[in-house]
N, C-alpha and C positions, 0 to 999 in steps of 0.2 A: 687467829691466835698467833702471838709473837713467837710459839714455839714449833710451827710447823714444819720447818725447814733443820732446825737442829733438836732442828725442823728446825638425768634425771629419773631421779626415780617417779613413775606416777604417783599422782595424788590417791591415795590410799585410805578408807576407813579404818582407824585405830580399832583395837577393840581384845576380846578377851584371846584370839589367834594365836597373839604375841604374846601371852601369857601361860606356860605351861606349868604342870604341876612338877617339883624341885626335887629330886627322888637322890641326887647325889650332892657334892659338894659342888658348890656355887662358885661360880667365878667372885671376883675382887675389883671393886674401884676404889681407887687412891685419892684420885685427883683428877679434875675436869678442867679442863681449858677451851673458851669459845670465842669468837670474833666474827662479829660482821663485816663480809668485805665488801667495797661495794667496788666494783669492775667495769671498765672502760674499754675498746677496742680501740687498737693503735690512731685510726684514720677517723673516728668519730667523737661526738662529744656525748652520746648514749649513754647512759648510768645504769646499771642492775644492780640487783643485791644477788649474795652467795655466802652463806655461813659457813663456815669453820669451827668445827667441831674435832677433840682430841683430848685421850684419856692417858693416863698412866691406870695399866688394869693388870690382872695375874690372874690365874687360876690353880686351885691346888692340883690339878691332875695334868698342871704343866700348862706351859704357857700356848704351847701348838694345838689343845685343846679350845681355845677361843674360835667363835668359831661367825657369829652374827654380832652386830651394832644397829640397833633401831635410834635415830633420832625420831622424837614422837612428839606432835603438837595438837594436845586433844580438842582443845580450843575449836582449831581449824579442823579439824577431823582430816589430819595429814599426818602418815610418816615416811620418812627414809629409812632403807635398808639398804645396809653395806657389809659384805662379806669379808672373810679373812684374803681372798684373793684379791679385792680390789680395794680395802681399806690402803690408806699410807701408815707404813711401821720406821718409824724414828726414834734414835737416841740423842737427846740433850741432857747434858749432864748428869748423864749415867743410869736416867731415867728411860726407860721403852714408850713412848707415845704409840698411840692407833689411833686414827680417824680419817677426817676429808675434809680437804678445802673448798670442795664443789657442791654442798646442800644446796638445792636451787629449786627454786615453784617451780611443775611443769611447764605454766605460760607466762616467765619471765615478773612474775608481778612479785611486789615486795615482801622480804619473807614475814610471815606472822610476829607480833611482837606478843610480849608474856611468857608464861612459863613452859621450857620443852623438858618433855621424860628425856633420862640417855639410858637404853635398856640392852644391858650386853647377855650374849646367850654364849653356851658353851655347845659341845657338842655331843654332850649328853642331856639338852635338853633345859639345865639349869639355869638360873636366871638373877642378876642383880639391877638396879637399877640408880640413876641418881637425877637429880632435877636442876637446871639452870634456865634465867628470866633472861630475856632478850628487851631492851628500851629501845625508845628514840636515846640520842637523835640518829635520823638516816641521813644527813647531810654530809659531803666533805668535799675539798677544795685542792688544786693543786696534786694532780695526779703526774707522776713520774712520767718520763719517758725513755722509751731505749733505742737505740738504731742497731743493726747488725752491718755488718761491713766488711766481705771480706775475710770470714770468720772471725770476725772479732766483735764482741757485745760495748757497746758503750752506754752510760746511765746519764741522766740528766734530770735535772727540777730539784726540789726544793726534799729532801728526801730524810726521813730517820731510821736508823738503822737497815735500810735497804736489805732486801733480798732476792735475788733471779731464780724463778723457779722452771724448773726445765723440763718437759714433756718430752717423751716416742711422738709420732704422729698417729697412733692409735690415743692419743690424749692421759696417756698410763704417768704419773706422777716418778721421774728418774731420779733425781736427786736437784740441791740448790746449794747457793756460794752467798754470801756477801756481796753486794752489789758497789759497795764505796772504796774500792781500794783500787781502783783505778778499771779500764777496760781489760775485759774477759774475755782472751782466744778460746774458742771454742775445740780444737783440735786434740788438744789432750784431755778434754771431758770426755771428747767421743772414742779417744781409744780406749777409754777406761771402762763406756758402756758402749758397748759395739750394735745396741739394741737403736742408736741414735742414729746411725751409718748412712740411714735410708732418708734423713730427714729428721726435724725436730721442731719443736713447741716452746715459746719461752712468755711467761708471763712476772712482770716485774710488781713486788710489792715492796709498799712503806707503811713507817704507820699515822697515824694523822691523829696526833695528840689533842688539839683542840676540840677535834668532833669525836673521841673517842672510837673514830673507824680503823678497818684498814682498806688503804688504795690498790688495787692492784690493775694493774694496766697490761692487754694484751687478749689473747695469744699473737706473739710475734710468731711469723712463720719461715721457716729457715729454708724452704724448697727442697731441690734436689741436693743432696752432699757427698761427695766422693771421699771413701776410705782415706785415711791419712795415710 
């Protein structure tokens, strides 16, 4: 989705689990946003797919009440589950997003196309839900590229509106920048999250207007990094 930056789970039988009975007030869904991305590793020409999924949500008994996100595809008799610890929580324009860039088959194979449930639970048990269809196509072309250097990110290829997304080496989603405004030192990113210190993860996306994907190329891997 274009807004994750300002933005596996096992394969799981769906079923009534997920469903509990609604005894309080129900969380809220706004708005849904979803993207197929399809992902590259710097040094090969391998393609995966990985969905993107992300809500604008609320709940009346406050928003720190939220508590699970199921993406559900009954189809396939698969779903994801993402908790409030490792979902991503984003503001774009004044709106709170939650979701994950990382929906992924357990063995790599393409995600399910058709219709997924998005089923958010609170932490009293309640429950809302909403639905978005997945298409072809799964093609696309012209995937970015980044070099690191010296702490400094540089971007290159053929790119629209660019985005450098930035991992801990636990693979934990840190925050992202704009990727077109020239080369990105890394050093005052990392004083700002001192969580990077150890090392860091950097996966670059664009979005590929003609095949309605998004590209994203990486993880770049930063090694060892010394405290600035």
């Amino acid at each position: 989705m274009r807004t994750a930056a300002r933005f596996l789970l096992p394969a799981l039988l769906t079923g009534a689990l997920l469903l509990c009975g609604c005894t309080g007030k129900p969380p809220e869904i706004s708005r849904v946003a979803y993207q197929l991305l399809l992902t590259q590793p710097p040094e090969s020409s391998a393609v995966t797919e990985k969905l993107s999924v992300f809500l604008v949500a609320d709940d009346p008994d406050g928003f720190e009440d939220l508590a699970t996100l199921y993406v559900i595809h009954d189809g396939a008799e698969l779903y994801w589950k993402i908790g409030s610890a490792d979902w991503t929580k984003t503001t774009f324009e004044a709106e709170t997003w939650i979701g994950s860039n990382g929906i992924a088959t357990a063995d790599g194979s393409p995600m399910p196309r058709g219709e997924y449930r998005v089923l958010l639970q609170d932490n009293n048990g309640d429950t809302v839900e909403n639905v978005f269809s997945l298409e072809e196509p799964a093609t696309g072309a012209g995937f970015p590229k980044a070099t690191l250097a010296d702490g400094v990110v540089s971007c290159s290829g053929l790119m629209e509106s660019p985005e450098l997304w930035i991992y801990d080496l636990g693979d934990r989603f840190v925050t992202a920048f704009a990727a077109d405004q020239g080369p990105l030192a890394m050093a005052p990113i990392v004083q700002q999250n001192p969580g990077l210190k150890q090392g860091y993860r950097l996966r670059l996306y664009t979005w590929d207007r003609e095949n309605g994907v998004g590209l994203v190329k990486g993880p770049y891997e930063s090694g060892s990094l010394k405290a600035p």
